[in-house]
C-alpha positions as CSV (number, residue, x, y, z in Angstrom):
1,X,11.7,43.8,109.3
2,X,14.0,44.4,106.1
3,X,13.9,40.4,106.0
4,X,10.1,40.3,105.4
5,X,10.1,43.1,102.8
6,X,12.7,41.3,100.9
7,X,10.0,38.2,101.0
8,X,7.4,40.3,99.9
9,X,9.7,41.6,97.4
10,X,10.5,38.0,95.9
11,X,6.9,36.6,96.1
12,X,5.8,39.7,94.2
13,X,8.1,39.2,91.4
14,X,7.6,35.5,91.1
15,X,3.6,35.7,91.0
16,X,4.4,38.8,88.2
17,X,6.6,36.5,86.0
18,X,4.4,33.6,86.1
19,X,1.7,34.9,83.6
20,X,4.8,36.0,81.5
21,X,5.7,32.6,81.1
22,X,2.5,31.5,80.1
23,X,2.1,33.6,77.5
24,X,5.1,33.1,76.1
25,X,4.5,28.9,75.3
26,X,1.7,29.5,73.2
27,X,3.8,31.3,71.0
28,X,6.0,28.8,71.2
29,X,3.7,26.2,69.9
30,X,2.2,26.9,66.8
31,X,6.2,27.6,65.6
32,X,6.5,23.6,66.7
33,X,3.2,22.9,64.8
34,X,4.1,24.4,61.5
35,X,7.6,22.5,61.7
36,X,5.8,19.5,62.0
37,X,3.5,20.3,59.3
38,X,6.3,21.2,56.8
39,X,7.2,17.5,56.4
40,X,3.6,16.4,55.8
41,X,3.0,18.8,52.9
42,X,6.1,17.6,51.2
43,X,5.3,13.9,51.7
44,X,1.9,14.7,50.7
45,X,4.0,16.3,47.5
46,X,5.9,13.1,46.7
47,X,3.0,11.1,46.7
48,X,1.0,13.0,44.1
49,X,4.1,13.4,42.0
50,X,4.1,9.5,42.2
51,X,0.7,9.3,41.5
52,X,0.9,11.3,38.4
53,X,3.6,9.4,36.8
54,X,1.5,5.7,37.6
55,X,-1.4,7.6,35.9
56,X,0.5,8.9,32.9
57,X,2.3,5.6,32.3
58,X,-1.5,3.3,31.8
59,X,-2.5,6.3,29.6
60,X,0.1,5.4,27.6
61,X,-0.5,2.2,27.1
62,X,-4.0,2.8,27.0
63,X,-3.5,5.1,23.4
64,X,-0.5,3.3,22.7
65,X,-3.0,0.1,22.3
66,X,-5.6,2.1,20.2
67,X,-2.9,4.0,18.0
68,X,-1.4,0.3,17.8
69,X,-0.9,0.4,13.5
70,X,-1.5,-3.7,12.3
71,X,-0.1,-5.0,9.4
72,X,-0.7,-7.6,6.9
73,X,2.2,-10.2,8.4
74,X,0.7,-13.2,6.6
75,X,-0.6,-13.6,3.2
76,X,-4.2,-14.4,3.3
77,X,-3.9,-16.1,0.2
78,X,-0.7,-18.1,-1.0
79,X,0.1,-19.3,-4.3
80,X,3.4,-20.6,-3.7
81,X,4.2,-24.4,-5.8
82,X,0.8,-23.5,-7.7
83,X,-0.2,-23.1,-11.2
84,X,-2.3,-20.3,-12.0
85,X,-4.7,-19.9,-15.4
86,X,-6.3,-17.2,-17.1
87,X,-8.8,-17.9,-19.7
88,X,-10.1,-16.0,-21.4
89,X,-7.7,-12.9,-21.1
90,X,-9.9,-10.6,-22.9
91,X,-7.4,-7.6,-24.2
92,X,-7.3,-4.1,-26.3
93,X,-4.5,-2.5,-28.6
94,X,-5.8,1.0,-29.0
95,X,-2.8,2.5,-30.4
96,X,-2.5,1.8,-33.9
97,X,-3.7,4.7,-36.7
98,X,-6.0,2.4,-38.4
99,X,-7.1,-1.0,-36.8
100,X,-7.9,-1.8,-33.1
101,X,-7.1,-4.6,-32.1
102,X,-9.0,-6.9,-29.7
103,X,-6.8,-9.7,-28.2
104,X,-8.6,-12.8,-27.2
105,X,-6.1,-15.5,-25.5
106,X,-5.4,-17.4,-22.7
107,X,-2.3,-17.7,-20.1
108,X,-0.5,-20.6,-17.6
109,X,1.8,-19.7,-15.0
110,X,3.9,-21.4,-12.3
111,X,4.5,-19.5,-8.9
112,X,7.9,-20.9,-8.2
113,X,7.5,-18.8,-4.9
114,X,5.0,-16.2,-3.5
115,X,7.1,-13.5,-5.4
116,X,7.8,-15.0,-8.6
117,X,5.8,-16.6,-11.8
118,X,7.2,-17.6,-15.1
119,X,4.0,-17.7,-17.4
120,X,3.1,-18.7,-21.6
121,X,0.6,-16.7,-22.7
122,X,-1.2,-16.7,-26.4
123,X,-3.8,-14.4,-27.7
124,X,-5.3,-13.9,-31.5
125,X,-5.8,-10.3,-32.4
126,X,-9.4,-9.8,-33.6
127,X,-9.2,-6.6,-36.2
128,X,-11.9,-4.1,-36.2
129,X,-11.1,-0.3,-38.3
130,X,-10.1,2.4,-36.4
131,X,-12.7,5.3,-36.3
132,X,-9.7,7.0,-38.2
133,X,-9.7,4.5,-41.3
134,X,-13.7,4.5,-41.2
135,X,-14.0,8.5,-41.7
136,X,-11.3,8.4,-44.5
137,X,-14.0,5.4,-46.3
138,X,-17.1,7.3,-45.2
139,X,-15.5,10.8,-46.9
140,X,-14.3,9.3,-50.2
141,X,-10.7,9.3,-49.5
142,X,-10.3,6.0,-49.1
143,X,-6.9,4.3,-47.4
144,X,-3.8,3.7,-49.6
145,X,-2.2,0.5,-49.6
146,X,0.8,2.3,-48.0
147,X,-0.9,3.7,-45.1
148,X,-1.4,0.3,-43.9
149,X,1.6,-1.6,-43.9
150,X,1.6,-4.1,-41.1
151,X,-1.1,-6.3,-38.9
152,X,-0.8,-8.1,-36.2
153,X,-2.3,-11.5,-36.5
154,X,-1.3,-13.4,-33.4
155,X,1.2,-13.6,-30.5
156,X,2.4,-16.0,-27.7
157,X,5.2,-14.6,-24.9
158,X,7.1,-16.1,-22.2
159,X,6.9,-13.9,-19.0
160,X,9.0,-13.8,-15.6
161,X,6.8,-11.9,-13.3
162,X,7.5,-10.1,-9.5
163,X,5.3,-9.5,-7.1
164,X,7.1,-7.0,-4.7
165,X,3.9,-5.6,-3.1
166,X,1.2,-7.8,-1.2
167,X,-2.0,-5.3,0.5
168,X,-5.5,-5.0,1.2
169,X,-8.0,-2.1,0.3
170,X,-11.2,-1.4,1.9
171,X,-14.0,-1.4,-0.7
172,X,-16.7,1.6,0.7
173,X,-16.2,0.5,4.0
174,X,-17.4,-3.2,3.4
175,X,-15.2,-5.2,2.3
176,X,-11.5,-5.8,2.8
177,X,-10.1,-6.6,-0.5
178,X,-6.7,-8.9,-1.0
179,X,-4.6,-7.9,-3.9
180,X,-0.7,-7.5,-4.9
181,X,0.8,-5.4,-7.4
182,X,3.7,-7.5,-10.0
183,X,6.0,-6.2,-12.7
184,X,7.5,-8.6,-15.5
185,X,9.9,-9.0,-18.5
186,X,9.3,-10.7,-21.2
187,X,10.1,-11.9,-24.7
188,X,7.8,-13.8,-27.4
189,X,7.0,-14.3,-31.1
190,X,4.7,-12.2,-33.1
191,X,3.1,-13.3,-36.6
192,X,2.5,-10.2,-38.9
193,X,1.5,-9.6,-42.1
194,X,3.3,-7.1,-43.9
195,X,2.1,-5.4,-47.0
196,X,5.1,-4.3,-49.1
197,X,4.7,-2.2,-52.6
198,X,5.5,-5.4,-54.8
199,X,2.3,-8.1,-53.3
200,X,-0.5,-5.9,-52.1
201,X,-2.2,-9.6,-50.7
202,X,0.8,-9.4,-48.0
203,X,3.4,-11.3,-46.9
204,X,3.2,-13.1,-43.2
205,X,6.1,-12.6,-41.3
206,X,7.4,-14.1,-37.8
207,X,8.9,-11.5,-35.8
208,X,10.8,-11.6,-32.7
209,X,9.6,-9.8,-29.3
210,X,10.1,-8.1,-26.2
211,X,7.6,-6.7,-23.6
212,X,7.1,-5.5,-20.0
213,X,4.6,-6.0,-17.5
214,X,2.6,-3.9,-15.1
215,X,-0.5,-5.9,-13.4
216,X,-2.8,-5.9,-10.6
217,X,-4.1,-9.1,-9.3
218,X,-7.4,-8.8,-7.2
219,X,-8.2,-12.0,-4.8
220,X,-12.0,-13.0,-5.0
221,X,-11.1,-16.3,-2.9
222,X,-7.9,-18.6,-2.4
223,X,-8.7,-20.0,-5.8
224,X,-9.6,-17.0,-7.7
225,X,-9.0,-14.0,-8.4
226,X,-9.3,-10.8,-11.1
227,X,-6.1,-9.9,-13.4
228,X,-5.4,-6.1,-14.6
229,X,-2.4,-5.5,-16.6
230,X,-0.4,-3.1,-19.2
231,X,1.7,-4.5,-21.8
232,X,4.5,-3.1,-23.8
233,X,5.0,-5.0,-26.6
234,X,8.5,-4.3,-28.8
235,X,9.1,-5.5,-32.6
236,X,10.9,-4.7,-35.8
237,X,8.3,-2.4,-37.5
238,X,8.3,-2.5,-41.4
239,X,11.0,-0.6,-43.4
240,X,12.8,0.5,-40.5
241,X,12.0,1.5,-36.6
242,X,10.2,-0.5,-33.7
243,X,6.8,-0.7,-33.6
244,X,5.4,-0.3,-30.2
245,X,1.8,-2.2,-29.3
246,X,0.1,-1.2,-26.0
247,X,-2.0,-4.0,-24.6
248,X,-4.2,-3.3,-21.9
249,X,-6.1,-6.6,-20.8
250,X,-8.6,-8.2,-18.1
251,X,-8.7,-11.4,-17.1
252,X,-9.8,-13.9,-14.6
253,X,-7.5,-16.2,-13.1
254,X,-7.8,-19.8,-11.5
255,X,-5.1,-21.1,-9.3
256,X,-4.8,-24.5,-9.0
């Protein structure tokens, strides 16, 4: 009898424990799940990260194309073992009391290289009377002998001339315009005529020269092209000091 009720006793307890058991695995299982999960999410991770960086890099080629800056690396137009000409060099010398002067000459250059040019120029001075000398006429005054004491008559120079900077400017947004910017020394012969106290006619003189150089040179076309340039002249002046003509000239120039 105490033999069954110990069977009883033990099937009782193993049919109570069974449900126990069952509920326990489910619990069991998500934990497993969200272990397995854990790895996914941080691969997942990696991957985007990796994704990212792929996109980053072809955006910066992409702008790094656009933002590409160009620059001239070869002269459009080349003058080097050419001769250039320009005639006429029409010219001005507006800073003299009395007279203007209005140059009128011509020049011939050798480019020796793309950088450098020796060049002859010559140019007559054609005098008109400063507004100046024609109010002291029109008012009676009249101009002494003494107030004018020197022309110029005409001048020729030998120039060595640099061209350190080579560009191109956009005119209004049509056109793409070649030029280069040169600097020079110079010297040269002028021929005067000086009007001392004892021969009002004059005397004509020959006076030795110096100058400097500051020109643009506009390209039209590989042949030709549009000269701007400043000129500092430097003489004796008469009785005493250097006289100090400023010519400021236009020309058109023809290489060959």
């Amino acid at each position: 009898m105490n033999k069954v009720l110990l069977l009883v006793a033990a099937l009782a307890a193993l049919a109570l424990s069974g449900p126990a058991f069952a509920q326990e695995a489910p619990e069991g299982a998500p934990a497993d799940d969200e272990g397995a999960e854990a790895p996914a999410e941080k691969m997942s991770d990696d991957s985007a990260t990796e994704a990212e960086k792929a996109l980053e890099e072809d955006l910066d080629l992409f702008w790094g194309k656009r933002r590409e800056v160009k620059v001239v690396q070869k002269r459009l137009y080349e003058k080097d073992g050419r001769i250039e000409l320009s005639v006429p060099t029409l010219s001005i010398i507006p800073n003299d009391d009395f007279i203007v002067y209005y140059p009128i000459g011509g020049r011939v250059g050798y480019h020796f290289s793309e950088a450098f040019m020796v060049e002859a120029s010559f140019s007559y001075a054609i005098q008109v009377e400063s507004d100046l000398a024609g109010f002291l006429e029109a008012e009676g005054i009249g101009l002494k002998r003494a107030d004018i004491q020197e022309k110029i008559n005409y001048y020729y120079n030998i120039d060595l001339l640099w061209a350190p900077i080579y560009g191109k400017i956009s005119l209004l947004g049509l056109k793409l315009t070649h030029f280069e910017t040169y600097i020079g020394l110079g010297f040269g012969i002028f021929h005067n005529t000086e009007f001392p106290a004892s021969n009002p006619d004059g005397n004509e003189v020959v006076k030795p020269s110096g100058n400097t150089v500051l020109g643009f040179r506009w390209f039209i076309n590989d042949n030709f092209n549009i000269r701007t340039e400043y000129r500092q002249f430097f003489f004796q002046k008469f009785q005493g000091g250097v006289s100090i003509p400023v010519e400021l000239s236009l020309g058109l120039g023809i290489i060959i």
